[in-house]
N, CA, C and O atoms as CSV, one atom per row, in Angstrom:
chain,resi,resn,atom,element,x,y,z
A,1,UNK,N,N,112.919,64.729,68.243
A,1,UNK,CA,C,111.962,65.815,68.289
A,1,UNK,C,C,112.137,66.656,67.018
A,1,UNK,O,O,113.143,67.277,66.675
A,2,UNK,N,N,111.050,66.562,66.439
A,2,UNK,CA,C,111.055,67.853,65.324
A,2,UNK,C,C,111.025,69.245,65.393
A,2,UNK,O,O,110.725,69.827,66.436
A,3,UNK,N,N,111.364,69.925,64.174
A,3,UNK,CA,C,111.343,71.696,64.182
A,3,UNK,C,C,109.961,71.953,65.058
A,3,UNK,O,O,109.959,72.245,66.254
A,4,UNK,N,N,108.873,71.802,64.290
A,4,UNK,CA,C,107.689,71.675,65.042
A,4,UNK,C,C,107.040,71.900,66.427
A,4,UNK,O,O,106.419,72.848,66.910
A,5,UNK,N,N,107.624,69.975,67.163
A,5,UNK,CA,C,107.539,70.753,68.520
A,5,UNK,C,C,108.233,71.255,68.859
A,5,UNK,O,O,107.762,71.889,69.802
A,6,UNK,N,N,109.722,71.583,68.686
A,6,UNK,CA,C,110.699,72.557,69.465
A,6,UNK,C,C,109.869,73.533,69.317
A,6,UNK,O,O,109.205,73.781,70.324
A,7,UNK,N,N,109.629,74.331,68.180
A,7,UNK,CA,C,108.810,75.585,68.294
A,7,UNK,C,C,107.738,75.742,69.235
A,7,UNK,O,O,107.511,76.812,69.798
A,8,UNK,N,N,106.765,74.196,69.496
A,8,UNK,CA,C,105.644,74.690,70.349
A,8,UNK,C,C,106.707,74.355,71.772
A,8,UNK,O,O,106.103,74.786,72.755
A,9,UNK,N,N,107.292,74.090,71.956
A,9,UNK,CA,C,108.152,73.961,73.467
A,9,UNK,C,C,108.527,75.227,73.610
A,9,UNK,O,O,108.215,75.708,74.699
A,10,UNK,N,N,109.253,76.131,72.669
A,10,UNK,CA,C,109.451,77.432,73.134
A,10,UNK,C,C,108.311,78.630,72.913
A,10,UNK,O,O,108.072,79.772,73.306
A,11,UNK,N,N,107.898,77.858,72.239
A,11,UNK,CA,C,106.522,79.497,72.605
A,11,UNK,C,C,105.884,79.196,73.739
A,11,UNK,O,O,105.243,80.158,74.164
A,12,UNK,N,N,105.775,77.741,74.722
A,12,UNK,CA,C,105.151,77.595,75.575
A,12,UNK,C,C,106.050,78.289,76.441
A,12,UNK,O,O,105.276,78.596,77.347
A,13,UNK,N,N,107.227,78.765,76.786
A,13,UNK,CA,C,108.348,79.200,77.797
A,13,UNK,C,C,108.320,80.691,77.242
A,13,UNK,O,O,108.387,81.537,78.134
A,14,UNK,N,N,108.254,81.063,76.250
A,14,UNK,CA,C,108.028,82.274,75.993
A,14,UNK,C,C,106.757,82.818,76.435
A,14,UNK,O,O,106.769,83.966,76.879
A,15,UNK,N,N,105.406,82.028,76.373
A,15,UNK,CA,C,104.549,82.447,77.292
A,15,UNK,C,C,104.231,82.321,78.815
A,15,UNK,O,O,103.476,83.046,79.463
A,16,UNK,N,N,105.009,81.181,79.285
A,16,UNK,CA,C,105.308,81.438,80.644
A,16,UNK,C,C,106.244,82.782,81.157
A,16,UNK,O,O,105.819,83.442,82.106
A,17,UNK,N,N,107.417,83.125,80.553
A,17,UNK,CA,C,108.067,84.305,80.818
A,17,UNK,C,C,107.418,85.285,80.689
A,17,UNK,O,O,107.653,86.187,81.494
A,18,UNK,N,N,106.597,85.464,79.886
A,18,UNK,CA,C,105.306,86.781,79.290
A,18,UNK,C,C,104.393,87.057,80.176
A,18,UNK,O,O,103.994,88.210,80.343
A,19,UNK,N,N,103.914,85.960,80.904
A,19,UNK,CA,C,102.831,85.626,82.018
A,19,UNK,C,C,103.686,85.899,83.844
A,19,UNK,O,O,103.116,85.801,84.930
A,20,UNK,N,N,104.684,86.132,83.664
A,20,UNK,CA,C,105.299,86.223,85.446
A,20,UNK,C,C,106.282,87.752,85.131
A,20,UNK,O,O,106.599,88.307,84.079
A,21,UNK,N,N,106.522,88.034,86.406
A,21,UNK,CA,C,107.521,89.455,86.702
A,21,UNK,C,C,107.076,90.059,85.647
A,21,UNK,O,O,106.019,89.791,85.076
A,22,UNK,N,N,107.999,91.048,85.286
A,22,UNK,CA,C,107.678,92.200,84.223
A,22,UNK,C,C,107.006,91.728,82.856
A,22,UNK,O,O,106.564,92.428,81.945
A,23,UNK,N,N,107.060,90.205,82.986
A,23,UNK,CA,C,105.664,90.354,81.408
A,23,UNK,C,C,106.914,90.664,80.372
A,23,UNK,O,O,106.409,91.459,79.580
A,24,UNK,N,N,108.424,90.426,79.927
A,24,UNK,CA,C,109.011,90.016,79.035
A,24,UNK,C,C,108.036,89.624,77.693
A,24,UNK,O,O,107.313,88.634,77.807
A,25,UNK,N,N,108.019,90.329,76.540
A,25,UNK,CA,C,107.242,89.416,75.713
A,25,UNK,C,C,106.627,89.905,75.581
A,25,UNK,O,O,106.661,90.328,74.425
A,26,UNK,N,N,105.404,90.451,76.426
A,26,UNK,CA,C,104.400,90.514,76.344
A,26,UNK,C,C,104.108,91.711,75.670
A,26,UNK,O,O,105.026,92.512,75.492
A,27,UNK,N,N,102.505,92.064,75.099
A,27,UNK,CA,C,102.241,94.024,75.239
A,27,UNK,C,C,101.386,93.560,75.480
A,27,UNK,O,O,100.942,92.752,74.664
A,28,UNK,N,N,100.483,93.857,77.036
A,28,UNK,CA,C,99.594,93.626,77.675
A,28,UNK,C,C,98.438,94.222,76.622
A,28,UNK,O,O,97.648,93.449,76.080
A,29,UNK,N,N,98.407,95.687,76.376
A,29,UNK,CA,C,97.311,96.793,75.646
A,29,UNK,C,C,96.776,96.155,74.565
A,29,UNK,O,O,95.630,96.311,74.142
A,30,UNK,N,N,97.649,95.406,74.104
A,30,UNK,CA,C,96.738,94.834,72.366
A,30,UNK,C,C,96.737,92.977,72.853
A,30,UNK,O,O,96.647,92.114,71.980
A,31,UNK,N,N,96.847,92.638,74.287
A,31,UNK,CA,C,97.048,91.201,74.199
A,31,UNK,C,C,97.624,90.140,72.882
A,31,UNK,O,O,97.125,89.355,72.077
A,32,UNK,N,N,99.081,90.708,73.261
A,32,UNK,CA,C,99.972,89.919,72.122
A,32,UNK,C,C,101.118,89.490,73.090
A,32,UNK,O,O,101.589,90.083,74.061
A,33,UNK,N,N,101.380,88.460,72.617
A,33,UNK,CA,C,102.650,87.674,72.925
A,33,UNK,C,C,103.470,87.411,71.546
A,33,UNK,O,O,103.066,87.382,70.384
A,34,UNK,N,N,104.992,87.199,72.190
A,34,UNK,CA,C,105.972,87.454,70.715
A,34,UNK,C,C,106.106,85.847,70.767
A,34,UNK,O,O,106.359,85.179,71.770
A,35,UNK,N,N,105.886,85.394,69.495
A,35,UNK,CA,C,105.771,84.085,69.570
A,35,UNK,C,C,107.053,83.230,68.185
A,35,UNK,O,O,107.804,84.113,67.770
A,36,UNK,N,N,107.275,82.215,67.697
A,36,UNK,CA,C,108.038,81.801,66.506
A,36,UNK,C,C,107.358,80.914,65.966
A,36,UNK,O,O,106.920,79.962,66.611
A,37,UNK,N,N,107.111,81.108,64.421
A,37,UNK,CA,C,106.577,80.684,63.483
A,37,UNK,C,C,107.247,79.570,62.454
A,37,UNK,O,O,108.446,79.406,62.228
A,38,UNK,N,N,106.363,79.007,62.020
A,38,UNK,CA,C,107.463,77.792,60.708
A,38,UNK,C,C,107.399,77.862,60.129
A,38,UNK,O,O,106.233,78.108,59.819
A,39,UNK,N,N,108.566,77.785,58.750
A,39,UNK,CA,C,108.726,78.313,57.421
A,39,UNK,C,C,109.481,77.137,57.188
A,39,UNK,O,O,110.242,76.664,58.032
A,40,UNK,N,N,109.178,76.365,55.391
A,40,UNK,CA,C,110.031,75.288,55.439
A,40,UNK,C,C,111.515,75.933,55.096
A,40,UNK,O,O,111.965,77.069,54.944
A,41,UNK,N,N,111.984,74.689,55.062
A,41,UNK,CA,C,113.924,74.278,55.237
A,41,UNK,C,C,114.768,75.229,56.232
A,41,UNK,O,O,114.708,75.080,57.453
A,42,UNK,N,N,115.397,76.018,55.737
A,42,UNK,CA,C,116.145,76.428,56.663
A,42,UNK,C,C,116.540,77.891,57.324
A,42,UNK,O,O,117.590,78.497,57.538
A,43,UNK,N,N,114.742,78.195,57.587
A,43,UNK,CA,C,114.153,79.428,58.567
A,43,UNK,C,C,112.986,79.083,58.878
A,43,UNK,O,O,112.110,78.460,58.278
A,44,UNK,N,N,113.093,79.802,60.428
A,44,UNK,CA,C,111.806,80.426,60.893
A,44,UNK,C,C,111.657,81.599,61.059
A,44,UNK,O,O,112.714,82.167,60.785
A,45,UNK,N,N,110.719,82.445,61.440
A,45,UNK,CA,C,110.245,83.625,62.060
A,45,UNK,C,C,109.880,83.320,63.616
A,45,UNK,O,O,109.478,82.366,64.281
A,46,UNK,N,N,110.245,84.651,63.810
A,46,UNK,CA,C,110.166,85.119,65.231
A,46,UNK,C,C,108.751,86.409,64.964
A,46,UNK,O,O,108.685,87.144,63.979
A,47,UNK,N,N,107.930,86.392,65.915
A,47,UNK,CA,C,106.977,87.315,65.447
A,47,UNK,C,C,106.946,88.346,66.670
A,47,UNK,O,O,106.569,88.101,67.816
A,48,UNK,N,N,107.451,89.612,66.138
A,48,UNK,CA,C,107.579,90.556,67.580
A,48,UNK,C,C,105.837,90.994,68.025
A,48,UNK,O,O,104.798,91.211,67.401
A,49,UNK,N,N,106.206,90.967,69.264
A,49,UNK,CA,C,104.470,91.128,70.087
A,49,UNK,C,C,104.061,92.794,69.825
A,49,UNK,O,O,102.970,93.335,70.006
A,50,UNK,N,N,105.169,93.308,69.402
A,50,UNK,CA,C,104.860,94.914,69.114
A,50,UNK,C,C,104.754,95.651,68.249
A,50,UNK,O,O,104.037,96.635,68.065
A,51,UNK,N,N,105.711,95.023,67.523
A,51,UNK,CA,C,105.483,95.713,65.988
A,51,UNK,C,C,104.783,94.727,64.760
A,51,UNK,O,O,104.635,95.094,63.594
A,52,UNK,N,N,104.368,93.307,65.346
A,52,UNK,CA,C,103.685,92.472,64.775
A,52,UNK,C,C,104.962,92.160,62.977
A,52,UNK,O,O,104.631,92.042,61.797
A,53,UNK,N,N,106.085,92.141,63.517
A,53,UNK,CA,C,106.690,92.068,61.874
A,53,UNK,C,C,107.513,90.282,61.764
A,53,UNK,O,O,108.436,89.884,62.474
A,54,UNK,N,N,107.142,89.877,61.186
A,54,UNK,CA,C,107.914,88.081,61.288
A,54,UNK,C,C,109.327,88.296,60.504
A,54,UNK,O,O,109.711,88.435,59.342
A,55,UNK,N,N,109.873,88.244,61.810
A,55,UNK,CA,C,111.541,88.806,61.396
A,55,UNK,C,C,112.021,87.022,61.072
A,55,UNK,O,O,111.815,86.060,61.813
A,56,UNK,N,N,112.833,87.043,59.459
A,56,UNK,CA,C,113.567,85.658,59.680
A,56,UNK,C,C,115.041,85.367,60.339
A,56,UNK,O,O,115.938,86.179,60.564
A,57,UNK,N,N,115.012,84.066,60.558
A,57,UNK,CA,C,115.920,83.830,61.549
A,57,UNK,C,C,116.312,82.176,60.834
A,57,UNK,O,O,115.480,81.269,60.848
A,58,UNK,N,N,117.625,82.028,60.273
A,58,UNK,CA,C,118.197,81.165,59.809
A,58,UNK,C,C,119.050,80.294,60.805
A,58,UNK,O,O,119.741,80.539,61.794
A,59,UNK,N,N,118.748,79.342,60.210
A,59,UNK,CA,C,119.804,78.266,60.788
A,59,UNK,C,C,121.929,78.548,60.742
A,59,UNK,O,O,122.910,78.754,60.028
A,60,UNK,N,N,121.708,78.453,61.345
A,60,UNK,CA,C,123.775,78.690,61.845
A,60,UNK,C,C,123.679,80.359,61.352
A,60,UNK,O,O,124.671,80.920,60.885
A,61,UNK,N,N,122.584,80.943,61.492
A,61,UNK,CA,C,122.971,82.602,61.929
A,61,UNK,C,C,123.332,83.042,63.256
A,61,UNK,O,O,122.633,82.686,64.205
A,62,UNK,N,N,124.465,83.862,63.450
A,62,UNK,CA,C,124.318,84.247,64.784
A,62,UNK,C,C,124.065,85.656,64.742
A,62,UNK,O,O,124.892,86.278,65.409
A,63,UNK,N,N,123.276,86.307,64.231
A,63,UNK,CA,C,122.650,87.843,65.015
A,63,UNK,C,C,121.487,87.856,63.635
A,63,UNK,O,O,121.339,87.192,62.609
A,64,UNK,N,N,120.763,89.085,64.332
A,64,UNK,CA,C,119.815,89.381,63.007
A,64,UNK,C,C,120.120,90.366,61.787
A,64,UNK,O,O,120.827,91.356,61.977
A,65,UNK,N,N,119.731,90.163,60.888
A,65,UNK,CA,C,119.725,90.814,59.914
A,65,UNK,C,C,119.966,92.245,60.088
A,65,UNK,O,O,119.029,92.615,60.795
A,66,UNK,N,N,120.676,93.208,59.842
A,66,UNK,CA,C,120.628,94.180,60.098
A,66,UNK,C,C,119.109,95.226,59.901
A,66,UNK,O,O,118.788,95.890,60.886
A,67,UNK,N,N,118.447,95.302,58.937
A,67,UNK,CA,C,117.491,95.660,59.099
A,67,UNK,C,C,116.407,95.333,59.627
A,67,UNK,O,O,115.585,96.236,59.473
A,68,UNK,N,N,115.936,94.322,60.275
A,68,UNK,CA,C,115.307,94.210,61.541
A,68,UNK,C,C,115.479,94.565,62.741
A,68,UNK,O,O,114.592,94.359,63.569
A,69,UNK,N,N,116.644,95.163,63.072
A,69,UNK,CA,C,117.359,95.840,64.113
A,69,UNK,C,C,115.934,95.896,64.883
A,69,UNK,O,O,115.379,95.310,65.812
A,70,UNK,N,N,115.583,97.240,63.694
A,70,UNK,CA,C,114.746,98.172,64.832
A,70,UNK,C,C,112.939,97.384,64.518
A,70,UNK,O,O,111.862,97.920,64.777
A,71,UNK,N,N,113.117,96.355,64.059
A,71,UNK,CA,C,111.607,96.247,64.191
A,71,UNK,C,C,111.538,95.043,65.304
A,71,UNK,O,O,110.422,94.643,65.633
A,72,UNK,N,N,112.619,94.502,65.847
A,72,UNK,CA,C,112.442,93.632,67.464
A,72,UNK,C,C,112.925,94.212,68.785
A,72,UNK,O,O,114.060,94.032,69.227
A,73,UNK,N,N,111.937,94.948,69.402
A,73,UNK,CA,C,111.230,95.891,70.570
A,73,UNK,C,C,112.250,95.000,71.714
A,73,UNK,O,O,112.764,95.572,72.676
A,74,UNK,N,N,112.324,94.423,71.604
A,74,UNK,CA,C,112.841,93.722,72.776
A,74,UNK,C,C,114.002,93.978,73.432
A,74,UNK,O,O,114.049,94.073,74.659
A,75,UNK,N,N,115.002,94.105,72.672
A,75,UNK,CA,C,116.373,94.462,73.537
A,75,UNK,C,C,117.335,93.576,73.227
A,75,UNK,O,O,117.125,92.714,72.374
A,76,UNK,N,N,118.640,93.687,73.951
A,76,UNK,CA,C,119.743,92.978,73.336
A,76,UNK,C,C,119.592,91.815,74.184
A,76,UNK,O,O,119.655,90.785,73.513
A,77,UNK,N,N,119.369,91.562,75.732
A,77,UNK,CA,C,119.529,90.369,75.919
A,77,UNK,C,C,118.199,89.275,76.136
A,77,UNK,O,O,118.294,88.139,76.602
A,78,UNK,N,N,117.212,89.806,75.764
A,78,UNK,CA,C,116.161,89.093,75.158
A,78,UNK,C,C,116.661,89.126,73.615
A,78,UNK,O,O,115.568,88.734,73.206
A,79,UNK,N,N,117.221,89.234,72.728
A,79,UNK,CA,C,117.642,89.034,71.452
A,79,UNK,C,C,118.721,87.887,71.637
A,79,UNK,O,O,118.904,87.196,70.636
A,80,UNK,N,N,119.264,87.664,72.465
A,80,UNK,CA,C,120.368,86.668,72.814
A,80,UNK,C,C,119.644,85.414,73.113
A,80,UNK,O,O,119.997,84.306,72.710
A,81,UNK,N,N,118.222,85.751,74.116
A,81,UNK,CA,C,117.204,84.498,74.163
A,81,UNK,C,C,117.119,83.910,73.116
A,81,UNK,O,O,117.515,82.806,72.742
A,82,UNK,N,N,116.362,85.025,72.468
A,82,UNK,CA,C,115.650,84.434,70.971
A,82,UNK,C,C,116.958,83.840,69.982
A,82,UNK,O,O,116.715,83.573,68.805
A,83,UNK,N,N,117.708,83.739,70.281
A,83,UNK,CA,C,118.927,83.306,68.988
A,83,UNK,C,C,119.425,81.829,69.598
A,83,UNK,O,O,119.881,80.845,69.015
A,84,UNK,N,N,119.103,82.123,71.252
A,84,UNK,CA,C,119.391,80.640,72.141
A,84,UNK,C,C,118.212,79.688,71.654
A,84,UNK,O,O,118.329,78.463,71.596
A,85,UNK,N,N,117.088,80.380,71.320
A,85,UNK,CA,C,115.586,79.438,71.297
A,85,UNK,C,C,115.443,79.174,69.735
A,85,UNK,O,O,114.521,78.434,69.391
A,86,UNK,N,N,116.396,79.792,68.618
A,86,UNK,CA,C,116.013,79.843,67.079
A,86,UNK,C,C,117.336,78.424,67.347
A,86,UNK,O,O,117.384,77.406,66.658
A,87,UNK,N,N,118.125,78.703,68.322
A,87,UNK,CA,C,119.191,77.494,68.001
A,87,UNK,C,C,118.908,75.784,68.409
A,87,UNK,O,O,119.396,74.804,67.847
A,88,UNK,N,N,117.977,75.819,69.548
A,88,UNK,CA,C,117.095,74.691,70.111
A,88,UNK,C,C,116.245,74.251,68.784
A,88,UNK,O,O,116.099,73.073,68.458
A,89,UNK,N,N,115.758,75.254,68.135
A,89,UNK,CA,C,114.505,74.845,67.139
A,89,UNK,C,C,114.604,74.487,66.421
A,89,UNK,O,O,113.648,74.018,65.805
A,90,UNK,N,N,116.773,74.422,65.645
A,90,UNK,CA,C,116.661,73.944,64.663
A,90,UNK,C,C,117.806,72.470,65.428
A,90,UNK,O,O,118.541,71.767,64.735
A,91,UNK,N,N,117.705,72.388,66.383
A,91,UNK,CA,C,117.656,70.359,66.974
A,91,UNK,C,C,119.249,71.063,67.414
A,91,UNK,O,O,119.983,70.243,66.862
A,92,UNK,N,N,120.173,72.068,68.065
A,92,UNK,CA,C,121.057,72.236,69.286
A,92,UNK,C,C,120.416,71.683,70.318
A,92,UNK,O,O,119.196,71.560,70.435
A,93,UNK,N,N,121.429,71.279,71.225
A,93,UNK,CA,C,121.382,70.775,72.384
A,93,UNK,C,C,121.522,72.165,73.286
A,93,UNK,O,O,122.201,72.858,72.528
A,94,UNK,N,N,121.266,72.980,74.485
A,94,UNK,CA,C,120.879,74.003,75.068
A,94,UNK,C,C,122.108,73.799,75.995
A,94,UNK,O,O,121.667,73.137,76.934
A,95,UNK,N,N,123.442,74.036,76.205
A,95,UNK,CA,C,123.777,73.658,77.120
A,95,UNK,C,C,123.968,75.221,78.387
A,95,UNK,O,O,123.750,74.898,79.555
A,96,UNK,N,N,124.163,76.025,78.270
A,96,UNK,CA,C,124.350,77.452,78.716
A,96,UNK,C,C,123.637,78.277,78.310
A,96,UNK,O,O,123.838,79.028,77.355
A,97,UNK,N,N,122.421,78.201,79.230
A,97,UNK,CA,C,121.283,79.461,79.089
A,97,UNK,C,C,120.859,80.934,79.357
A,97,UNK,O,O,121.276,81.315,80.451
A,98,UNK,N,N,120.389,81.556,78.905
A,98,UNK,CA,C,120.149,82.850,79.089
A,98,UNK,C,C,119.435,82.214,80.365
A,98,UNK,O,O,119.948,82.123,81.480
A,99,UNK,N,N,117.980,81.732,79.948
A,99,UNK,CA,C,117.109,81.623,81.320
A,99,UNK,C,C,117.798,81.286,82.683
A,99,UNK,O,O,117.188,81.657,83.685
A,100,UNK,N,N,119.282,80.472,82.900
A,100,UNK,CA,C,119.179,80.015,83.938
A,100,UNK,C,C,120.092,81.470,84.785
A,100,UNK,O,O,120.585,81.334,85.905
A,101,UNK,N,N,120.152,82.535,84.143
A,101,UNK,CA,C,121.256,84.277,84.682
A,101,UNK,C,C,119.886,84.520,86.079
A,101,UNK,O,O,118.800,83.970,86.264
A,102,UNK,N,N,120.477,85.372,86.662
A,102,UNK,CA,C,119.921,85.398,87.897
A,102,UNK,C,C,118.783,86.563,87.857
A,102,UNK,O,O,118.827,87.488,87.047
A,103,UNK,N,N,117.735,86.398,88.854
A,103,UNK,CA,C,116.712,86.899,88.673
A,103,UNK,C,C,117.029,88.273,88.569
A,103,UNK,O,O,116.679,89.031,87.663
A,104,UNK,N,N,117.786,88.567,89.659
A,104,UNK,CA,C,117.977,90.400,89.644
A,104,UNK,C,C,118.568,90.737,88.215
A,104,UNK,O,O,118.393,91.878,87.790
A,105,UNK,N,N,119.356,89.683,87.337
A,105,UNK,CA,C,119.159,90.125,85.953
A,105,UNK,C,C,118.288,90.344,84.993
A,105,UNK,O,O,118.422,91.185,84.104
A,106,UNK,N,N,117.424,89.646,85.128
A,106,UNK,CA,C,116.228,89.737,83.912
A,106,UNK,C,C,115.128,90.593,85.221
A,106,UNK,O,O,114.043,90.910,84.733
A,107,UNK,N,N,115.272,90.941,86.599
A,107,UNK,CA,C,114.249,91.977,87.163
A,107,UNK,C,C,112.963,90.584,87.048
A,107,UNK,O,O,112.114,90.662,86.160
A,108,UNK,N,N,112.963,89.919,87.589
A,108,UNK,CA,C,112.222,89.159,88.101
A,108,UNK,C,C,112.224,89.083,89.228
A,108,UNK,O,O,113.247,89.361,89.853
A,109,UNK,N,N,110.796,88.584,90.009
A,109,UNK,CA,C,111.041,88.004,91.342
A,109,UNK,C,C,112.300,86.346,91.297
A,109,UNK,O,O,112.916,86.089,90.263
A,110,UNK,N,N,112.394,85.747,92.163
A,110,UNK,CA,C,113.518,84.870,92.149
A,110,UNK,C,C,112.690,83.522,91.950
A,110,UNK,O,O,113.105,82.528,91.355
A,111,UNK,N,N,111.444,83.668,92.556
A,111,UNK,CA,C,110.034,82.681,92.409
A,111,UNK,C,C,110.115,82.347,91.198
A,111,UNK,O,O,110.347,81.203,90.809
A,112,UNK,N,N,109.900,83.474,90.386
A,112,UNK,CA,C,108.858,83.277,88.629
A,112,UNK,C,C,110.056,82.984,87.879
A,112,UNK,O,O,110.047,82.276,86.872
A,113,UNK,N,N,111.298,83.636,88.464
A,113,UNK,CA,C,112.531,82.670,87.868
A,113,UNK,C,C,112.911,81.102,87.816
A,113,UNK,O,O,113.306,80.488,86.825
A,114,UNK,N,N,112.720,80.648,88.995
A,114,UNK,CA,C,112.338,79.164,89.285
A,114,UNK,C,C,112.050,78.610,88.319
A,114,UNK,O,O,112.519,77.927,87.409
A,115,UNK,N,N,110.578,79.319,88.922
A,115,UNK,CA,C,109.692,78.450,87.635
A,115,UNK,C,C,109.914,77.778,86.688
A,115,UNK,O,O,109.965,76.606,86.314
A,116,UNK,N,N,110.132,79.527,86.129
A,116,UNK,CA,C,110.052,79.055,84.551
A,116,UNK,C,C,111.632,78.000,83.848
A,116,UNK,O,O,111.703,77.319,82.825
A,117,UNK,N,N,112.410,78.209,84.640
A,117,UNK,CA,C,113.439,77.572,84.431
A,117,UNK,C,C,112.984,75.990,85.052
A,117,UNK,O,O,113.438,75.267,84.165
A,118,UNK,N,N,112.280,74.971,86.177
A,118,UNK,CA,C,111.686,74.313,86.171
A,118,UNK,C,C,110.281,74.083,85.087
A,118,UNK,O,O,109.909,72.991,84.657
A,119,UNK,N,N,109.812,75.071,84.874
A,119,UNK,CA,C,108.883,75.010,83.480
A,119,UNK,C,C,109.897,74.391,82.094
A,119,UNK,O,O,109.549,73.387,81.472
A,120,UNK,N,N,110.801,74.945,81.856
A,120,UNK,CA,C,111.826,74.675,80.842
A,120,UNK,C,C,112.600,73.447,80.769
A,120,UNK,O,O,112.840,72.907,79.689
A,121,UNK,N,N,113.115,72.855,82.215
A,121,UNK,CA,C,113.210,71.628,81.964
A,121,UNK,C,C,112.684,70.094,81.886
A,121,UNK,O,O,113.199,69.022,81.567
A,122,UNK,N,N,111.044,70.636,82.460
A,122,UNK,CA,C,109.878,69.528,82.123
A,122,UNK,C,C,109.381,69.503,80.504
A,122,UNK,O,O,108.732,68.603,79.970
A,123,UNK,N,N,109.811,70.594,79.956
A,123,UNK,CA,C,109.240,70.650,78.662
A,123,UNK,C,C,110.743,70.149,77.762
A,123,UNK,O,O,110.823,70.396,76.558
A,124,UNK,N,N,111.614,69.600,78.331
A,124,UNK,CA,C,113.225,69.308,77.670
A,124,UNK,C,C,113.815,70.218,76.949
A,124,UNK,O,O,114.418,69.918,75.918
A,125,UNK,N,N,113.722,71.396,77.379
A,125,UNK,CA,C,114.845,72.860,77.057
A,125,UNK,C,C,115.752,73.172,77.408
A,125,UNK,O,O,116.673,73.879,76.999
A,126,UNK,N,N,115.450,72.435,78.536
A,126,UNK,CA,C,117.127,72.603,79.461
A,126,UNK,C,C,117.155,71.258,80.126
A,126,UNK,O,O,116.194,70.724,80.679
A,127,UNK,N,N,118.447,70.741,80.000
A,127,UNK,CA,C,118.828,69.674,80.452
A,127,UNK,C,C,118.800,69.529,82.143
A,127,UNK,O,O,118.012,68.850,82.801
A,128,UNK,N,N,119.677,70.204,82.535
A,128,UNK,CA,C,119.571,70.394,84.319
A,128,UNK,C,C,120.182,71.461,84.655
A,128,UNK,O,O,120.238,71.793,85.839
């Protein structure tokens, strides 16, 4: 599997998470979803749904840049997602996920948690 589709595999799970419980991701008001973009060799962007800024995100980085801090709205453990999903994209194997922490953590129903974690492993994001 290439950079490519990994990227469209996780923006598809990023818009399933955006679409159930609290809408993660999402800003309903301007209909945006935070999605990741392709840049050749060795970055992509992450594009925040709020402040619209394409923060880069390198291969074998583990945190962001310090000055993007404050332009990804999201939080620290949706920032832990996105560093789990920048690490899938560049061909890691997923073995210990944010998605699979328990619903009352991410404030989901336990349903849309399911899901999307069954959403995630039909699309090969998560192994089992």
């Amino acid at each position: 599997m290439d950079k490519q589709e990994r990227i469209k595999i996780v923006n598809k799970i990023i818009c399933e998470i955006a679409n159930r419980g609290r809408r993660l991701f999402s800003y309903a008001e301007k209909n945006r979803t935070s999605y990741f973009a392709s840049a050749e060799g060795q970055r992509i962007y992450y594009v925040d749904r709020y402040t619209e800024v394409k923060i880069p995100l390198f291969k074998g980085s583990l945190k962001l840049q310090e000055r993007y801090y404050t332009r990804f709205c999201e939080g620290d453990s949706l920032l832990e997602l996105v560093m789990e999903f920048k690490d899938f994209i560049f061909g890691e194997e997923i073995e210990k996920s944010y998605l699979k922490w328990t619903h009352e953590y991410w404030g989901y129903p336990k349903e849309d948690m399911e899901a999307i974690v069954t959403f995630a492993k039909e699309l090969g994001y998560l192994k089992s």
